[in-house]
C-alpha positions in Angstrom: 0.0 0.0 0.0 1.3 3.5 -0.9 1.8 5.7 1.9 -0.6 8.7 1.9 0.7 11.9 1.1 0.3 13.6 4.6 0.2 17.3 5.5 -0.4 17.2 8.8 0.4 15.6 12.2 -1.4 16.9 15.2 -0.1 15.3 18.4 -0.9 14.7 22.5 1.7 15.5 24.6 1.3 13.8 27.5 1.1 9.9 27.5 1.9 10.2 23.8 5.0 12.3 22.3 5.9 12.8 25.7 7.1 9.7 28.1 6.1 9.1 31.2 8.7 11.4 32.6 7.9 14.5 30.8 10.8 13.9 28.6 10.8 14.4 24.7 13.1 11.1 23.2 15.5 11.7 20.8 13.7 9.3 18.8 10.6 11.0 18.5 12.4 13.9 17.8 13.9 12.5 15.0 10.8 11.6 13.4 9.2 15.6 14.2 12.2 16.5 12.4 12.0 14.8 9.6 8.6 15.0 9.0 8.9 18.6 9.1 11.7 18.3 6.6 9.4 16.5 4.5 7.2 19.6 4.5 4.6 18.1 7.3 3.2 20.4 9.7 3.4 19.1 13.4 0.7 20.9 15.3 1.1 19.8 19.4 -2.7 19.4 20.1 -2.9 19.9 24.3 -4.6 20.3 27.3 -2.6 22.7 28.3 -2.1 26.8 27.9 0.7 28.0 25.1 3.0 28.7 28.3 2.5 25.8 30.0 3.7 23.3 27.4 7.6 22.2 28.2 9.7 24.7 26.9 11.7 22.7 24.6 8.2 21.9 22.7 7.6 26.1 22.1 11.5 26.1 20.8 10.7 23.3 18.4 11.7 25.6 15.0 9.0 24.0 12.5 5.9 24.8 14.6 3.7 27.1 13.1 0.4 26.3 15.0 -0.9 25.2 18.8 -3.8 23.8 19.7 -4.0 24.4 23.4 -6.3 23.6 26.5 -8.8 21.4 25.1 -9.4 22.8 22.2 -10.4 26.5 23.5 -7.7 27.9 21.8 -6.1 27.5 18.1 -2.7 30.4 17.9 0.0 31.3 15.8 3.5 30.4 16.9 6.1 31.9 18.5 3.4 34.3 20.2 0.3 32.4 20.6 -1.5 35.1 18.4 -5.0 33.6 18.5 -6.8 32.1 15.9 -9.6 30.8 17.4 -11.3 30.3 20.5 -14.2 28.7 22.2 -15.0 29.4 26.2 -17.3 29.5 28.9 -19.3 32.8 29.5 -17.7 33.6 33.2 -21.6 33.4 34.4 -22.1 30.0 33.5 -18.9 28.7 34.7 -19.1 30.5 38.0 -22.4 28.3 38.5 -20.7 25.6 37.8 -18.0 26.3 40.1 -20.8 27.3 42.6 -22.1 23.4 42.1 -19.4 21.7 42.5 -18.6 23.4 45.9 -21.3 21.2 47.1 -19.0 18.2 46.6 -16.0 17.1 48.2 -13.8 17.9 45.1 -10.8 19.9 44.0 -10.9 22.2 40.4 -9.3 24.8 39.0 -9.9 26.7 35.6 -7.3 28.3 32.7 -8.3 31.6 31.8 -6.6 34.1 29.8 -4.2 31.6 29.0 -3.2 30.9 32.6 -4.4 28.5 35.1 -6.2 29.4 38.3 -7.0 27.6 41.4 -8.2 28.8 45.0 -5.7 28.9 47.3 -6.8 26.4 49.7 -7.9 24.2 47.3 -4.2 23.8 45.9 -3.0 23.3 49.5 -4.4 20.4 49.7 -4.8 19.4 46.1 -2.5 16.3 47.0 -5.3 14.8 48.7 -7.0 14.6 45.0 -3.9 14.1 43.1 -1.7 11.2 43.1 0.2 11.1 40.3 3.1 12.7 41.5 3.9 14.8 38.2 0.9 16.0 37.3 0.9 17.0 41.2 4.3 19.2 41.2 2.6 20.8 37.6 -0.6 22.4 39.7 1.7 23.5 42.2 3.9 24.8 39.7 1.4 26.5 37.1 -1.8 27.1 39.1 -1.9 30.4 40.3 -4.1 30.8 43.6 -6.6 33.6 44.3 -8.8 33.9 47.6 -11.9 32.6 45.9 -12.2 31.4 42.1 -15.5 31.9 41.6 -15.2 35.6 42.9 -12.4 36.1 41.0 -13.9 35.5 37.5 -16.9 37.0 38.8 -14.8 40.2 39.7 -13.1 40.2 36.1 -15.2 38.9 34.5 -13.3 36.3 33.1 -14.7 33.7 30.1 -13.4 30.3 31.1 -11.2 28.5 28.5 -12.0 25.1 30.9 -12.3 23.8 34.0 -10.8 21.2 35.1 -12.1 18.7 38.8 -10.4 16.7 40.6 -13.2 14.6 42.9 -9.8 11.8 43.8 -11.8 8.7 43.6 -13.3 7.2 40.8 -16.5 6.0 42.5 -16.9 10.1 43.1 -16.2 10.6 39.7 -19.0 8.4 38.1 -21.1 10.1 40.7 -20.8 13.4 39.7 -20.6 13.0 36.1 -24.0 11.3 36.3 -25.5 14.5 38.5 -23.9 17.4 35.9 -26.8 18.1 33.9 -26.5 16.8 29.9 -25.8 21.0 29.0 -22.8 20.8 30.8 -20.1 19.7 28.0 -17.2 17.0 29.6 -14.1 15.9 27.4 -13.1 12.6 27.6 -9.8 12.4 29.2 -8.2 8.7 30.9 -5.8 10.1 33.7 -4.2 8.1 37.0 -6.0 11.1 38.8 -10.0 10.0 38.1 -9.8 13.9 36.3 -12.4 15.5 34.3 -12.3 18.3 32.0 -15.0 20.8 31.4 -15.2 22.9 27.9 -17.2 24.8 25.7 -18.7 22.7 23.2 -18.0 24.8 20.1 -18.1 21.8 17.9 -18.3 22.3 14.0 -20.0 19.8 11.4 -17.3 17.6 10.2 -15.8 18.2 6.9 -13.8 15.6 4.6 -10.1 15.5 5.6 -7.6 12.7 4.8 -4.1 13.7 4.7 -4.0 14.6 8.3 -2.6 12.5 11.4 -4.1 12.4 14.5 -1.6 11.2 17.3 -3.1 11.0 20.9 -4.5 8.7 23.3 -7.8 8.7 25.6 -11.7 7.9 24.6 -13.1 10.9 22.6 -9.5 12.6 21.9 -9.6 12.2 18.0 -13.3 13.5 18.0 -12.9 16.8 20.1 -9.8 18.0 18.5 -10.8 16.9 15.2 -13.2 20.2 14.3 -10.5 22.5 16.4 -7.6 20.9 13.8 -9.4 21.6 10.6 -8.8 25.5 11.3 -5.5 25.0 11.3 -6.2 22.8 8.1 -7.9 25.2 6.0 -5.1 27.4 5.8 -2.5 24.4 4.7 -4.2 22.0 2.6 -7.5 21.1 1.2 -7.6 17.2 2.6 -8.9 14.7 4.8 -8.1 12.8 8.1 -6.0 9.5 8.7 -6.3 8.6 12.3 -3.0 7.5 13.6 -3.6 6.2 17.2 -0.4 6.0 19.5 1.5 6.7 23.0 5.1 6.6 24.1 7.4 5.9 21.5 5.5 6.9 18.6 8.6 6.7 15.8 7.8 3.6 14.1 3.9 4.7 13.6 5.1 8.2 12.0 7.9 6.2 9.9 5.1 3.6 8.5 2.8 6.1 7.3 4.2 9.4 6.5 8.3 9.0 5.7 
């Protein structure tokens, strides 16, 4: 079988191109590299904000694009001029906020491309959060305020997403089941039981096949799918091949686009 002629590789970082460490391997590296070579535009598709992705990711020369927290935000690189966006009117998430308040959970939210927390929520965030990583990233990259709620109230701050932490997975199914269907949850499989809530800004489908989709987790491909084709209309004029994978991703990009 010829190997389709591929524009496109949107990846996951973590769990995927990343390893388990956080680390980027020089093998994967070497397959960015020359795929980019090759004229292929590698697109990082993450949950995180712009600034939050690991440094030597933003100094990656051939990146062009970002798709960042979930899909709330499409930007130009090296600046993370925006594209696109989708977010949360500050009213409805502060009601959400409001609700989960009732529950014994953690959350925090990104907004204007930062991430928020209250303050006495992240000191004991570790209750919620196992993993000890992801841990050290909240405490590194969540900034606190008294009261998150009152703080976007204050500001008036659209939500890009908001993310809970309820630290069990029995608590999880429990309050997933309570959140009424207009609340919008992205699929996400994480060691902490998380779930991530986003605006659902979702566009009809359009044909794409010379694209790669790189990422792991139930519902990743379909979310970021509509979010990639922006990036898509102003490079090519294809469709999508669905390339599943996680750590160690080299021999997947060197069977199907080099």
């Amino acid at each position: 079988m010829n190997k389709p002629d591929i524009h496109l590789i949107a990846l996951d970082l973590d769990g995927t191109l990343l390893n388990s460490k956080k680390q980027l391997s020089p093998r994967n590296l070497a397959a960015l590299t020359r795929a980019a070579e090759l004229g292929i535009e590698i697109v990082p598709a993450t949950g995180r904000f712009y600034g939050g992705m690991p440094d030597f990711i933003r100094a990656l020369p051939f990146l062009h694009y970002a798709l960042t927290i979930n899909g709330a935000q499409v930007c130009a690189v090296p600046n993370c001029d925006p594209i696109y966006k989708a977010e949360i009117p500050w009213q409805d998430a502060v009601s959400l906020l409001r609700y989960l308040d009732k529950w014994d959970v953690t959350y925090d939210c990104y907004a204007e491309n930062a991430a928020w927390i209250t303050a006495s929520m992240k000191a004991r965030v570790h209750e919620y959060v196992r993993d000890p990583i992801y841990l050290s990233m909240i405490q590194r990259l969540r900034e606190p305020v008294e009261d998150l709620a009152a703080f976007l109230t204050e500001r008036r701050l659209d939500v890009q997403k908001v993310q809970v932490y309820p630290g069990s997975p029995e608590k999880r199914r429990a309050l997933l089941q309570a959140l009424p269907d207009s609340v919008h949850i992205v699929p996400c499989i994480t060691m902490n039981q998380k779930f991530v809530v986003a605006h659902d800004n979702r566009r009809k489908p359009q044909d794409f096949t010379q694209m790669v989709i790189v990422g792991q987790g139930q519902g990743f491909d379909r979310f970021f799918r509509n979010r990639i084709q922006i990036i898509a209309h102003r490079i090519l004029d294809s469709t999508m091949l669905l390339c599943k994978g996680n750590d160690g991703i080299h021999a997947g990009f060197s069977q199907r686009c080099i």
